[in-house]
N, C-alpha and C positions, 0 to 999 in steps of 0.2 A: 153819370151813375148816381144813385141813391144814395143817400148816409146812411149806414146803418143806424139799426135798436140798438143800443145799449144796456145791459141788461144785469146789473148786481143784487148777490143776495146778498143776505149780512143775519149772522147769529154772532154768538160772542166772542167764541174761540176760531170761527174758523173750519174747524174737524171733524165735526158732525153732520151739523143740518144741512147750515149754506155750500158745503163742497158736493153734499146727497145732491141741493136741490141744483146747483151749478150742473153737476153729470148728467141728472134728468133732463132739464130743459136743455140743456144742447141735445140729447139726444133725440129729445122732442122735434129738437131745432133741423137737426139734421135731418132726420126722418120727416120731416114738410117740405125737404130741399130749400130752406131758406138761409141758409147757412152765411149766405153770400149777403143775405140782411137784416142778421142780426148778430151782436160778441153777448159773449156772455163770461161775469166776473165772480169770484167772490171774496168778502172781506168777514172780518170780524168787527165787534168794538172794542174789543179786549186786545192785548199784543201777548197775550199767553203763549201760544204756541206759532209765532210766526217764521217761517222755515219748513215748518212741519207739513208732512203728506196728510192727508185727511185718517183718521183712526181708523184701524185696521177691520174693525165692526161695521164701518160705514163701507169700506171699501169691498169686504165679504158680501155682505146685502147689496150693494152694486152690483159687484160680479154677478151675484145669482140670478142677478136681473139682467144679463146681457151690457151691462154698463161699464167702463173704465172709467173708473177717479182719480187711480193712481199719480196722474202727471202733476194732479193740483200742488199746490202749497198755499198754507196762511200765510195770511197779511193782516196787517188793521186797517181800517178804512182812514181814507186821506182825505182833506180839504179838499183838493180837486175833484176826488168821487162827484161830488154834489155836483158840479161844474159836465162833468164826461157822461155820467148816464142819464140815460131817460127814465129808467125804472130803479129804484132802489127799494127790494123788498126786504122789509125783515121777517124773522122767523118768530118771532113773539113779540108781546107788549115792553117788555123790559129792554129790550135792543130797538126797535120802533122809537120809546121814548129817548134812547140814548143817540138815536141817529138825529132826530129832530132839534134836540138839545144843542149839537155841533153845526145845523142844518141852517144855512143862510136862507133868511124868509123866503125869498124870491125863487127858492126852490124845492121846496115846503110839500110840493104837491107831487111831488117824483116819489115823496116816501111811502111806504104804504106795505100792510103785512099781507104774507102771502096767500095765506089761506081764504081772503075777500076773492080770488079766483076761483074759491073752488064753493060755490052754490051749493052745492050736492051735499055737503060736509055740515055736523052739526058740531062744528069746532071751529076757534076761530087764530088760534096758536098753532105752531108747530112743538110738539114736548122734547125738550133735551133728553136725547137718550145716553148721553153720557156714564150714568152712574147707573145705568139701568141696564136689562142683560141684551138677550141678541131680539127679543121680539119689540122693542123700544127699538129699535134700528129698523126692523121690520112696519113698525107701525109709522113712521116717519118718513121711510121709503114711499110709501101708501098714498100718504097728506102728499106729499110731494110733486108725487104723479097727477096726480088729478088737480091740482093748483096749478101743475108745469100746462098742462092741457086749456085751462081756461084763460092764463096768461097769453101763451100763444092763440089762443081766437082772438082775444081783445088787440093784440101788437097787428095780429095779421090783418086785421078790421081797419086800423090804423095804417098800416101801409096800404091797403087796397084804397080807402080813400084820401090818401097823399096821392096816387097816381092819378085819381077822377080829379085831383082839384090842381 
């Protein structure tokens, strides 16, 4: 059988973006039936809120999307991350630079922010919507979607020619 993708976001806290973009792409993930070949994770770089369910704003704008977040919890990203996933996106330049920072050379090229999947998009962050009201959770839902979409072409592209080769 295959190894699976591995597949983590990373924003700061945890509770916003990267558990949004965690929900969506698995449910991207499942919705392609590949479930079976790919995990998907998410971390902070911060230890703010680790324990914690994703913000109830994140998890409102999931629901209304057909999406469960609820199960998540933060963490911070570990030493081993680097080592377990294949992808480790972040959600902006300040977490990007904070992951590379901790990031052993040699895997250097696993990092990379989210929104490079999404072509379509004339932005290249995803915005904390933390302090911001419900349409910042709305508009990050959005980014998220269409990044989760272009990520999975590129992984599935990937797995289809591991199989050819």
């Amino acid at each position: 059988m295959q190894e699976k993708v591995a597949v983590l976001f990373v924003c700061m806290g945890n509770i916003c973006r990267s558990p949004t973009a965690e929900g969506v792409f698995r449910h991207v993930v499942k919705n392609s039936d590949l479930c079976d070949l790919i995990q998907t994770d998410s971390a902070g770089t911060h230890a703010y809120h680790v324990g914690e369910p994703p913000d109830k704003r994140a998890q409102a704008t999931a629901n209304s999307r057909g999406i469960d977040i609820s199960d998540l919890r933060a963490r911070r990203v570990s030493h081993d991350d680097f080592e377990k996933f294949d992808y480790i996106i972040a959600m902006d330049n300040d977490n990007l630079a904070g992951l590379l920072n901790e990031c052993p050379e040699h895997h250097k090229e696993k990092v990379q922010l989210f929104l490079a999947y999404a072509d379509e998009l004339n932005e290249s962050e995803v915005p904390d919507p933390y302090y911001g009201g419900e349409r910042g959770f709305t508009h990050v839902f959005d980014l998220v979607e269409s990044a989760s979409n272009g990520l999975l072409a590129e992984i599935n592209e990937r797995l289809t020619s591991k199989d050819k080769g």
